[in-house]
C-alpha positions in Angstrom: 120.9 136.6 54.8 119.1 134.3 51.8 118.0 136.6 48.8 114.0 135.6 49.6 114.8 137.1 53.6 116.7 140.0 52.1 114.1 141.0 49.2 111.7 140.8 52.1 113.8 143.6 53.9 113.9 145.9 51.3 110.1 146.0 50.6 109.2 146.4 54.2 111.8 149.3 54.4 110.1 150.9 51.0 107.0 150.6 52.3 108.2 152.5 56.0 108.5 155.4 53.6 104.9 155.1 52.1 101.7 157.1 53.2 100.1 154.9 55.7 97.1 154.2 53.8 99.0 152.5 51.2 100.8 150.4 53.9 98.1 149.4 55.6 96.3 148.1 51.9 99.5 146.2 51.1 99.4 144.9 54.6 95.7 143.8 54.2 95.1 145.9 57.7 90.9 146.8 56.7 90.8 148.5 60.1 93.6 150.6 59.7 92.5 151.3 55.8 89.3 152.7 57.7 91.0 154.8 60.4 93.4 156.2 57.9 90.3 157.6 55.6 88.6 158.7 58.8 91.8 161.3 59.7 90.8 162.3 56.0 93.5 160.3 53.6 93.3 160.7 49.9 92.1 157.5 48.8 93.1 157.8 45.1 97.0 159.1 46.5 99.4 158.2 44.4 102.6 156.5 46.2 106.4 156.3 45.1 105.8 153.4 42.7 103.1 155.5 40.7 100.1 153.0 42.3 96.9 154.1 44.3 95.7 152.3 47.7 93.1 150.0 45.6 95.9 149.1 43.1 97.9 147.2 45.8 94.9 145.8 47.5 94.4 144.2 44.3 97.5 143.1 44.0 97.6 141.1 46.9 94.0 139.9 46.6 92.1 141.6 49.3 89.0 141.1 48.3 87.2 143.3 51.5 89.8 146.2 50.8 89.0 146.6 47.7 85.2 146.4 48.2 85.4 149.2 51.0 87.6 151.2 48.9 84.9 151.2 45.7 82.2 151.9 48.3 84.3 155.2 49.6 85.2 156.5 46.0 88.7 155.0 45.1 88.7 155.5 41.5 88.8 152.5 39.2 89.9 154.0 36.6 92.9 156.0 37.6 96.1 154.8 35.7 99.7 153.6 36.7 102.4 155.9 36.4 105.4 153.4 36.4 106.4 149.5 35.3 105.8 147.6 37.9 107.1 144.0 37.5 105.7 143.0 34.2 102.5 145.1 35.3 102.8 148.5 32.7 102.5 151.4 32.9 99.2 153.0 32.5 97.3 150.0 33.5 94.3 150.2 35.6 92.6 148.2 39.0 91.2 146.0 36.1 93.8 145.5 34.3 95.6 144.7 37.1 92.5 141.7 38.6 93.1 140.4 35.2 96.8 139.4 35.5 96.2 137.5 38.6 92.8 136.0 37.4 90.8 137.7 40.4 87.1 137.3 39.1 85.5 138.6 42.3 87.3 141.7 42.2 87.1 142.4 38.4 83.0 142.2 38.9 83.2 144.4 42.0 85.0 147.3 39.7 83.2 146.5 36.6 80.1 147.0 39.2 81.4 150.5 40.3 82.1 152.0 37.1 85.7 150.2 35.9 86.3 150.6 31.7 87.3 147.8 30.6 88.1 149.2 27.3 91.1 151.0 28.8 94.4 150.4 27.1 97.4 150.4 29.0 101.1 151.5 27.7 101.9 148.2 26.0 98.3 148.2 24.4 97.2 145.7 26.2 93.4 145.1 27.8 91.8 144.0 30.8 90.4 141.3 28.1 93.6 141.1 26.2 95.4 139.9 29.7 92.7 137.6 30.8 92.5 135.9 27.7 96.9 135.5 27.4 96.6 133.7 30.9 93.7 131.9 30.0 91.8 133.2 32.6 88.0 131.8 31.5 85.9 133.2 34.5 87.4 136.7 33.5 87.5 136.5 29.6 83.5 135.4 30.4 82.9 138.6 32.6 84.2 140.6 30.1 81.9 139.3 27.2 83.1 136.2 26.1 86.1 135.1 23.5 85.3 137.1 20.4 83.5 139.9 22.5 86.2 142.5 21.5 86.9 142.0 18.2 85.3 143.3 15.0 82.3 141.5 13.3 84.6 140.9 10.6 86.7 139.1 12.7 84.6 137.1 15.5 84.3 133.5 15.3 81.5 131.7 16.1 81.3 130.6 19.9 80.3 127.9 21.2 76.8 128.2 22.3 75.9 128.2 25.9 74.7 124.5 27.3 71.1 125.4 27.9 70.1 122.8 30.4 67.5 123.1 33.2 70.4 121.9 35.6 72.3 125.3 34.4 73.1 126.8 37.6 74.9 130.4 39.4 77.5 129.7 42.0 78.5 132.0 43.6 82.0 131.5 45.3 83.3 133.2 48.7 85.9 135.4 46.6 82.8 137.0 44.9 83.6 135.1 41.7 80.4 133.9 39.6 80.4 130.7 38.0 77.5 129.7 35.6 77.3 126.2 33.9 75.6 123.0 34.0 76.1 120.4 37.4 78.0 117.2 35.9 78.4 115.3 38.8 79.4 116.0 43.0 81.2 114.1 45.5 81.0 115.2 49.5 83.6 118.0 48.7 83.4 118.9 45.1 81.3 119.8 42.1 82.2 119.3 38.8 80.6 122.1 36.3 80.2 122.5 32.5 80.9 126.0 31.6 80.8 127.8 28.2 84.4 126.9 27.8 85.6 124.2 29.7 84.8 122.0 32.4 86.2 122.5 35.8 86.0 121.1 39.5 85.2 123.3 42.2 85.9 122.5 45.8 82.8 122.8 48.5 84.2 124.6 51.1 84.9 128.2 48.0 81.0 127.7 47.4 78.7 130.1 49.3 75.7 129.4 47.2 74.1 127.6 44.3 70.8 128.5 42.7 69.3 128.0 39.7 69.3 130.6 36.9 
């Protein structure tokens, strides 16, 4: 057995042990998410690895679990208990969006009460993540570069390209881009954001309006 077939193995066999709601959010199963808080699970459960239900939906990226968590009171807030990979301890669902650059979900738990202010055991951010991975549509939710430091500290940022061709897109992982239209072909769109300028593929876009 190869070490990728045999790490897969042991995480299945973990998982057997776990409470099924847990399984069925690292699975991605919504439908068995739902009929597991129907018979009355605890959706802010801690499992063996010290994580709730929503922290390993985020993980992986489900971006429906996580919404239908938040609208059944997970908690966005609750902490990790343990290390997990070179996730730390004490970090929150935010924290965790922000080390995998998932914009949609960050604004879904910002939306539902998430403190991004939160510090977890290393001292890090859900800000002080986004911007180490350079994760712009994150470090923009958040406030901005500069948004969490001291007045004494901030630099000047670049000023926002006011332009009457500034437009929202909205993508279909709930992620919000704003910036100004450069130039489309049939299956892209180029956009100027606040800090850089990047190419967006049709087929993520659900909908453009003006802002």
């Amino acid at each position: 057995m190869n070490s990728t077939a045999l790490i897969m193995v042991l995480v299945i066999a973990l998982f057997a042990g776990c409470g099924s709601l847990s399984r069925s959010a690292y699975r991605g199963d919504l439908e068995g998410v739902k009929k597991h808080l129907e018979k009355g699970a605890d959706i802010n459960q801690y499992d063996r690895w010290g994580w709730t239900p929503i922290m390993w939906a985020i993980y992986y990226n489900y971006y429906d679990i996580v919404k239908y968590m938040l609208e059944n009171k997970a908690n966005p807030n609750l902490r990790s208990m343990h290390d997990y990979g070179s996730i730390a301890k004490d970090s929150t669902p935010l924290m965790i969006a922000s080390y995998y650059g998932s914009a949609g979900i960050a604004r879904l738990l910002l939306r539902y009460g998430a403190d991004k202010n939160m510090e977890n055991r290393q001292g890090e951010t859900a800000y002080s993540i986004a911007e180490k991975y350079n994760f712009i549509e994150i470090i923009d939710l958040l406030g901005g570069r500069g948004a969490n430091r001291s007045a004494i500290e901030r630099k000047p940022v670049e000023t926002p390209v006011q332009d009457e061709s500034r437009q929202v897109i909205l993508l279909n992982d709930g992620s919000k881009i704003v910036g100004t239209i450069l130039s489309q072909t049939r299956t892209t769109v180029t956009v100027k954001t606040k800090y850089n300028t990047m190419t967006i593929d049709k087929s993520r876009i659900t909908e453009m309006k003006y802002k």
